[in-house]
C-alpha positions in Angstrom: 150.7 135.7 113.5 152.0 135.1 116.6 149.9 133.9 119.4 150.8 135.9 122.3 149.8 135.3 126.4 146.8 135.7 127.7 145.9 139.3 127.0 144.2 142.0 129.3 140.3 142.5 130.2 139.5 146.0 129.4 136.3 147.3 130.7 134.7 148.3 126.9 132.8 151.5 128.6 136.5 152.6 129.7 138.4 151.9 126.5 135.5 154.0 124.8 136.4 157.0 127.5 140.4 156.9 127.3 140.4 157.7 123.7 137.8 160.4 123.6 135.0 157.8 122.1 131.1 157.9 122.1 128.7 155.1 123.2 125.9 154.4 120.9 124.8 151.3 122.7 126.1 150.3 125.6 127.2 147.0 127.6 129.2 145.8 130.6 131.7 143.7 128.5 135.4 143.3 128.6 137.6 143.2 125.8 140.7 141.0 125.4 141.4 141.6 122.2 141.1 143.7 118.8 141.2 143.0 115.3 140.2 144.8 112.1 139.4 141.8 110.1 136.5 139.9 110.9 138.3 136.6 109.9 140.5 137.3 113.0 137.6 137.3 115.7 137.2 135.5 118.4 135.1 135.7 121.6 136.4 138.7 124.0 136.7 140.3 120.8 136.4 144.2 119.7 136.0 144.5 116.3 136.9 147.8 114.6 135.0 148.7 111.7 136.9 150.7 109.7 136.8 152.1 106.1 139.2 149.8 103.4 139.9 150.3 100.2 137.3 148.5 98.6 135.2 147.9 101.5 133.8 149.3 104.9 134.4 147.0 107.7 130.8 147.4 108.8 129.7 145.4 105.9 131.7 142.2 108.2 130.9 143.2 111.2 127.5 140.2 111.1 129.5 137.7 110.6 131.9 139.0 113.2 129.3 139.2 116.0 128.8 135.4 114.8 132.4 134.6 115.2 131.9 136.1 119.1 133.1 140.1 118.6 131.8 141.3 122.4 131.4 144.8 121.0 132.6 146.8 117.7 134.1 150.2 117.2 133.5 151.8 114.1 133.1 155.5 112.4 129.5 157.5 111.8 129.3 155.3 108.3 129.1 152.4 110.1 127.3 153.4 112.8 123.6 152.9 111.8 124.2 149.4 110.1 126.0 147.6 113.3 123.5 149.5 116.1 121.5 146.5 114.9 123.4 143.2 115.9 122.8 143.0 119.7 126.6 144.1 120.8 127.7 147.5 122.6 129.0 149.9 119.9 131.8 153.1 119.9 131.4 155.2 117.4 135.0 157.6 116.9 136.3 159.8 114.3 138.9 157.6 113.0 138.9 154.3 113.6 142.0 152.8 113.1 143.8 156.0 115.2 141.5 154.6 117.8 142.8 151.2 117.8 146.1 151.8 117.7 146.0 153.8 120.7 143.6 150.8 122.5 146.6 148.5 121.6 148.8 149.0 124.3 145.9 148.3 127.1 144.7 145.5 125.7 147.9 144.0 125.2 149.9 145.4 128.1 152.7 146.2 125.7 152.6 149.7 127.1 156.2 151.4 127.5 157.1 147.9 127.3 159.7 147.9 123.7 162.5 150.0 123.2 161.9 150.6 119.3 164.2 150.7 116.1 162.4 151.9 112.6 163.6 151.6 109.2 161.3 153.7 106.8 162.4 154.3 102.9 161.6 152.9 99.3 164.4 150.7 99.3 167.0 149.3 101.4 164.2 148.6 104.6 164.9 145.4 105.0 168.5 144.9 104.5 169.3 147.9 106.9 167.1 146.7 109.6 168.7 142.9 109.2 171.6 144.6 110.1 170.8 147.0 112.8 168.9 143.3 114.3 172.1 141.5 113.7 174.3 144.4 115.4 172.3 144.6 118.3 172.2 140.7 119.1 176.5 140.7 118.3 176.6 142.7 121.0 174.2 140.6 123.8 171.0 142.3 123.7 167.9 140.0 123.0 166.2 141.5 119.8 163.0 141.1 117.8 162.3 141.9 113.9 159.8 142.7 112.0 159.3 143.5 108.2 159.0 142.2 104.6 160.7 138.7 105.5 158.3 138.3 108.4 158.1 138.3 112.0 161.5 137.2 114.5 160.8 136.4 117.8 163.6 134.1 119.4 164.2 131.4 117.0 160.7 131.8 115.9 159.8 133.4 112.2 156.9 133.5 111.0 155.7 135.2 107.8 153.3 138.1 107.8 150.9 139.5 104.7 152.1 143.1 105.3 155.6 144.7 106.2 154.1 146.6 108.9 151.3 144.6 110.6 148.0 146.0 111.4 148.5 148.2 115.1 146.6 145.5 117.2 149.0 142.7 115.5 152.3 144.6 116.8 151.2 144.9 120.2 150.6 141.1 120.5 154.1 140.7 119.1 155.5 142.9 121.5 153.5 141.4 123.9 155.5 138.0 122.9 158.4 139.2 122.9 158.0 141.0 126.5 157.6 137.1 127.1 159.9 135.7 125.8 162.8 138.6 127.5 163.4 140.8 124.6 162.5 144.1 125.1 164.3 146.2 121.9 162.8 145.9 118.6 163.5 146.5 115.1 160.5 147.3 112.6 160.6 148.3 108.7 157.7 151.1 108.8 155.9 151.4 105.8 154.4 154.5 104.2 151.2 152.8 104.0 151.5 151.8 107.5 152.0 155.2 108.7 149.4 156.6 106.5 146.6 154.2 108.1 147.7 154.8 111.6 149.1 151.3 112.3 152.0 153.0 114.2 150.4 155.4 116.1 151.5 156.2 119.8 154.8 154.1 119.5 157.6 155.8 120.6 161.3 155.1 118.1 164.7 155.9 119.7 166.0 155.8 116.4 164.3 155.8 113.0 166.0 155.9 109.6 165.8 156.8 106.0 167.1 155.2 103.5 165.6 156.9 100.5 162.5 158.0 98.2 161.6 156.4 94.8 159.0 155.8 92.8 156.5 152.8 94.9 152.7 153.2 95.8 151.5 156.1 94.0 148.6 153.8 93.3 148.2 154.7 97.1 149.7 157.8 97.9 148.8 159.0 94.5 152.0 161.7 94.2 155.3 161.9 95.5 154.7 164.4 97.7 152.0 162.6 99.7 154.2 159.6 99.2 156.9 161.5 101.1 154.9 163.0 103.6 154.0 159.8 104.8 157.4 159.1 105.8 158.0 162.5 106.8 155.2 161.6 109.5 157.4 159.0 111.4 159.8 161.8 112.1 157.8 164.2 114.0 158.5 164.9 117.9 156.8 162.2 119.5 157.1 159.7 117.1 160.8 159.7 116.9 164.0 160.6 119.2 166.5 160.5 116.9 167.0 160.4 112.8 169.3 158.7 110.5 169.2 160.0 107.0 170.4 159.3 103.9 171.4 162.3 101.8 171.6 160.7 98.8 168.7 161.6 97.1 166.9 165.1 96.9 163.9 163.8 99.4 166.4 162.8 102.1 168.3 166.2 101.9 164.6 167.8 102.4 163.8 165.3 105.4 167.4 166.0 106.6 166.8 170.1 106.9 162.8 169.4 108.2 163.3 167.4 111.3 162.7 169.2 114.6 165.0 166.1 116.4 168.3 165.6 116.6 169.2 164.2 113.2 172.7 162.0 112.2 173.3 162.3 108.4 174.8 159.3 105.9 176.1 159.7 102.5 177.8 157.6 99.5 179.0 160.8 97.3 181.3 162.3 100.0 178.7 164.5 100.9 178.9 167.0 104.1 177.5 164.1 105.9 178.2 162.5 109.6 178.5 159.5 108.0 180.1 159.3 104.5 181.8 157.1 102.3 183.5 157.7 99.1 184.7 155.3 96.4 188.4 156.4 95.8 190.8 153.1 94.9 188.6 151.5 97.7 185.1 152.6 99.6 187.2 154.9 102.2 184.2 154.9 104.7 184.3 157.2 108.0 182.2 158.3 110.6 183.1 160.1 114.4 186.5 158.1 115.6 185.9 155.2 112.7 187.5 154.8 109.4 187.3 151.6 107.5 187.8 150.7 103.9 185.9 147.9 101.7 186.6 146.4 98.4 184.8 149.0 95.5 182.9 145.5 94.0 180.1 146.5 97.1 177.4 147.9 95.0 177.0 151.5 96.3 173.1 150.4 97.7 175.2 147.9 100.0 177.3 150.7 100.9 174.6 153.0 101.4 172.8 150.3 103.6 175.5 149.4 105.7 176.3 153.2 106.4 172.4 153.7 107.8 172.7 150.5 109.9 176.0 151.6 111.4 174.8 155.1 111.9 171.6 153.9 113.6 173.5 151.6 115.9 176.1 154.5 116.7 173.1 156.9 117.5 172.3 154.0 119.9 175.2 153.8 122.0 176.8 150.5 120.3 180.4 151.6 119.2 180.9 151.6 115.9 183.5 149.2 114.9 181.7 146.7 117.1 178.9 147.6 114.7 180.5 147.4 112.0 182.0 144.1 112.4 178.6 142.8 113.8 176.9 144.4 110.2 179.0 143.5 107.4 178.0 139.7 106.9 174.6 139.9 107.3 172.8 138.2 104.3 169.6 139.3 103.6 168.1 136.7 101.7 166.2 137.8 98.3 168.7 140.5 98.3 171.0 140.3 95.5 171.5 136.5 96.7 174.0 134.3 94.2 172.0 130.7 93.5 174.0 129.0 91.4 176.2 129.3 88.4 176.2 127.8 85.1 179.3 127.5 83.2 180.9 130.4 85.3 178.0 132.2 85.0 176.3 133.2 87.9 172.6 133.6 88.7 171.5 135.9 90.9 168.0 136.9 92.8 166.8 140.5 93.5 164.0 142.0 95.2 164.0 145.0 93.2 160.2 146.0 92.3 160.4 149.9 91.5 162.7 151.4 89.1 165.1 152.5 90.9 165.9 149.4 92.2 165.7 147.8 89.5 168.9 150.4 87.7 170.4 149.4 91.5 170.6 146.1 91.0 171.2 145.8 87.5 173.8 148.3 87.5 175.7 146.2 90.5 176.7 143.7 88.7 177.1 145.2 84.9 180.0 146.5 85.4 181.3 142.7 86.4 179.9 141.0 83.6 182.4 139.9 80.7 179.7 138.7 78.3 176.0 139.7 78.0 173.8 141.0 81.5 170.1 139.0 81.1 167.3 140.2 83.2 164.2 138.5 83.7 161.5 140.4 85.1 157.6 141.6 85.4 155.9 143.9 87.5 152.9 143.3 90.0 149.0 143.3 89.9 147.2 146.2 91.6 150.3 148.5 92.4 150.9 151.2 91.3 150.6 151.1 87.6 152.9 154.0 86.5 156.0 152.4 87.6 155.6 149.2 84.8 156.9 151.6 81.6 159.9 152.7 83.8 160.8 149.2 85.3 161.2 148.1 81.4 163.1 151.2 80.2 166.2 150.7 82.8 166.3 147.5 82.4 166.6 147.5 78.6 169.3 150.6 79.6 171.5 148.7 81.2 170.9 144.6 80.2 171.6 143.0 76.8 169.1 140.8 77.1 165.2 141.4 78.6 162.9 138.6 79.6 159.3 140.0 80.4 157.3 137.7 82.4 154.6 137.3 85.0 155.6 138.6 88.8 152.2 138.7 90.8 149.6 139.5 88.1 147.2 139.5 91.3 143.7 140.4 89.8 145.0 142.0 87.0 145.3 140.8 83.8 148.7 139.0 83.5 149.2 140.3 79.8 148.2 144.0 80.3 150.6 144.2 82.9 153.8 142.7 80.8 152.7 144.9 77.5 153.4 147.9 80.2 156.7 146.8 80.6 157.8 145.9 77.3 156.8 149.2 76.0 159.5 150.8 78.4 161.4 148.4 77.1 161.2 148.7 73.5 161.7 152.5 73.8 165.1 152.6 74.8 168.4 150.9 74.7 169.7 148.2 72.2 168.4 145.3 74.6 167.0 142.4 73.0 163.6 142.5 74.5 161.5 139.1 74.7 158.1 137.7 76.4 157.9 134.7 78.2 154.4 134.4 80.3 155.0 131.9 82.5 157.6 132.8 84.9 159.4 129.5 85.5 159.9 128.9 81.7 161.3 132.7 81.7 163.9 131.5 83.8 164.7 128.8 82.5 165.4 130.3 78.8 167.9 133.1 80.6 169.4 130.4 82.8 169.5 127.7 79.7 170.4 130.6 77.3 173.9 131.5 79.6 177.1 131.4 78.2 180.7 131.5 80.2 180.8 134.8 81.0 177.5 135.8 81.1 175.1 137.2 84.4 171.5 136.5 85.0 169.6 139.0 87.1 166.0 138.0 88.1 164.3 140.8 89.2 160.9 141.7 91.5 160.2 138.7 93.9 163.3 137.7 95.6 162.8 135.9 98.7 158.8 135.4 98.4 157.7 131.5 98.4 154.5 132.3 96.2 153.2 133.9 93.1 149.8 136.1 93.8 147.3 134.6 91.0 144.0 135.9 90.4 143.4 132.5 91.5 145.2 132.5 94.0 148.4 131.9 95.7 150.7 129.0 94.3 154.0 128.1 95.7 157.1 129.7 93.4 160.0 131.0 94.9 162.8 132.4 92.3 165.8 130.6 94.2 164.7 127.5 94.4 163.4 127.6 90.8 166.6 129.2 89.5 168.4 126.4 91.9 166.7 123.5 90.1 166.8 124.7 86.5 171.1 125.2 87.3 171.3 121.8 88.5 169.5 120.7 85.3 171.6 122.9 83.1 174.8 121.0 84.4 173.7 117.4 85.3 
């Protein structure tokens, strides 16, 4: 993560007060930092016990008093276990609320960003890539952060979570603020605004892309799945909404917001934004009208139209937007690596099932010979998703490659015999297993004939595969990259 200036000294006793807190044990202290992971602390320290999903933070909070935590902040569970390491203590309802509001002080990130969100199941990144990319076209300095990682300048750097933890953005912010850029684009997860890692930040413009099936290991329905992103669009939160009406959940968002809300749809829709595929995509919006080719999957379509929207709802003009959007290539995102024999070999993201029927149905309709889609599904998510993830692909490809994506702790077969019995229920697919990822694609890529499309599915632009082991360096690009070269040398 980025290693932003020297922070603030914040008088502990005072943080405690501004956010409604209780002493337990008290000290004269001053805090230039915050971190919820013990692994993260250094001297000036306050560390925030807070409840995980596995594991209370209090059960770390020794060894981060070792690593120099000045004080620690934590909830009643945790209170009678840290009293007895020799630092001041806070005790607060929630803790991670708590942080998130001690962020700014520490930091001095406070009213400091002018902030762009992206929130949906699919389609985050891309859209805020191009809302980035539309605000830098037109001269203002602009920092990203989501799935690909963290851009500050020229700098990226990758990041474990699309939305980092609260204390983590506003050291970002803080760098940026350093660096000149003061606007901001951010994918918000659900999870993130579920655990409070957003709290007290303030969005000119947030949008919605859509709702599908992802984290019900989390959220546990799709209601509270839904809710979660309904959160980010409460007065407070949010000035402004873009949302997509393609889907049942974005029509509900669309008719709940108490903001000032700018509609996008791909159907034609009564929409502010709309596009329709006649002989071309006839796209229009207030004063613009443009046209693309109809070989734009829809989802690009449907991305592109949020992106502009958001950028309109701004104040950048819209054909400037447009003309600053429409190139962006979002790497991992139905990227073209190479072709064998005329066929080509393409690299998706897509991890849920409806973005897996996205991607599969973009490029069906432009494949002559047979569609061949390799693909797995990943290791402690969401489980119910595996069945489905097989089932449309087996739909819509000839030919199915089950394989390993990030078995994580799981067992790596359990996980695959989900998805091949989705796949086997349905369709006249050919449906195979092929464990180990890289010789997966190399039988679709090998197996090509003139004509032919590969589709590999789930990881896109990722550089490693989550083992129970470990993590080990495999990205599908470069793999598929290789393999081609082989295939024709």
């Amino acid at each position: 993560m980025f290693e932003a200036p020297e922070s603030n000294s914040v008088d502990f006793v005072d943080a405690v007060n501004s956010i409604g807190g209780r002493i337990a044990k008290s000290g004269n202290v001053g805090i230039t930092s915050l971190s919820l992971d013990s692994r993260q602390v250094h001297p000036g320290t306050l560390f925030a016990a807070a409840p995980g999903h596995n594991h209370h933070g209090y059960e770390f909070a020794a060894d981060a008093v070792r690593s120099g935590a000045c004080a620690i902040l934590t909830d009643s569970m945790g209170e009678g276990t840290v009293l007895e390491l020799g630092v001041p203590v806070a005790v607060v309802d929630d803790v991670r609320r708590s942080v998130a509001l001690l962020s700014p002080a520490v930091y001095g990130s406070s009213g400091a960003m002018t902030l762009l969100g992206v929130t949906g199941t699919n389609g985050k990144t891309s859209v805020a890539l191009m809302m980035a990319g539309g605000l830098r076209a037109t001269g203002i300095a602009t920092g990203l952060i989501g799935t690909l990682g963290v851009n500050v300048g020229e700098r990226w750097e990758k990041c474990d979570r699309t939305t980092p933890e609260a204390p983590d953005l506003h050291r970002i912010f803080r760098e940026c603020r350093s660096m000149g850029i003061d606007h901001v684009v951010m994918e918000v997860s659900s999870i993130a605004a579920s655990e409070s890692r957003v709290v007290g930040l303030d969005f000119s413009v947030m949008v919605f892309t859509n709702l599908s099936q992802d984290h019900l290991d989390y959220h546990g329905t799709m209601e509270k799945y839904y809710l979660a992103k309904r959160s980010m669009f409460d007065a407070g939160n949010c000035r402004h909404a873009v949302v997509c009406v393609d889907t049942e959940w974005g029509a509900r968002l669309a008719s709940e917001v108490d903001i000032p809300v700018t509609t996008v749809s791909t159907y034609g829709r009564d929409a502010t934004w709309c596009a329709e595929d006649i002989e071309e995509w006839d796209v229009r919006g207030p004063g613009f009208h443009a046209r693309e080719s109809l070989r734009v999957p829809r989802f690009v379509i449907a991305n592109r139209l949020c992106a502009l929207a958001a950028l309109d709802a701004f104040g950048i003009p819209a054909h400037r937007a447009w003309d600053a959007i429409s190139p962006v290539h979002v790497p991992g995102r139905m990227e073209l690596v190479a072709r064998v024999d005329d066929a080509p070999i393409w690299v998706d993201y897509a991890h849920t099932p409806d973005a897996t029927e996205r991607a599969l149905s973009a490029v069906r309709d432009h494949t002559a010979g047979r569609l061949i889609a390799v693909l797995g599904a990943g290791g402690d998510r969401d489980p119910q998703k595996r069945g489905s993830m097989g089932r449309v692909s087996a739909q819509i490809a000839d030919l199915v490659i089950v394989t390993d994506d990030n078995p994580r702790s799981e067992d790596p077969g359990a996980i695959r015999a989900a998805v091949l019995e989705g796949a086997h229920r349905v369709g006249e697919a050919e449906v195979i297993e092929i464990p180990h990822r890289e010789d997966a694609i190399r039988y679709a890529i090998t197996s090509c004939r003139p004509g032919d499309t590969v589709m590999i599915l789930g990881k896109g632009a990722e550089t490693v595969q989550e083992l129970a082991r470990g993590r080990v360096p495999f990205d599908d690009r470069e793999v598929a990259r290789r393999i081609a070269r082989e295939a024709t040398s």
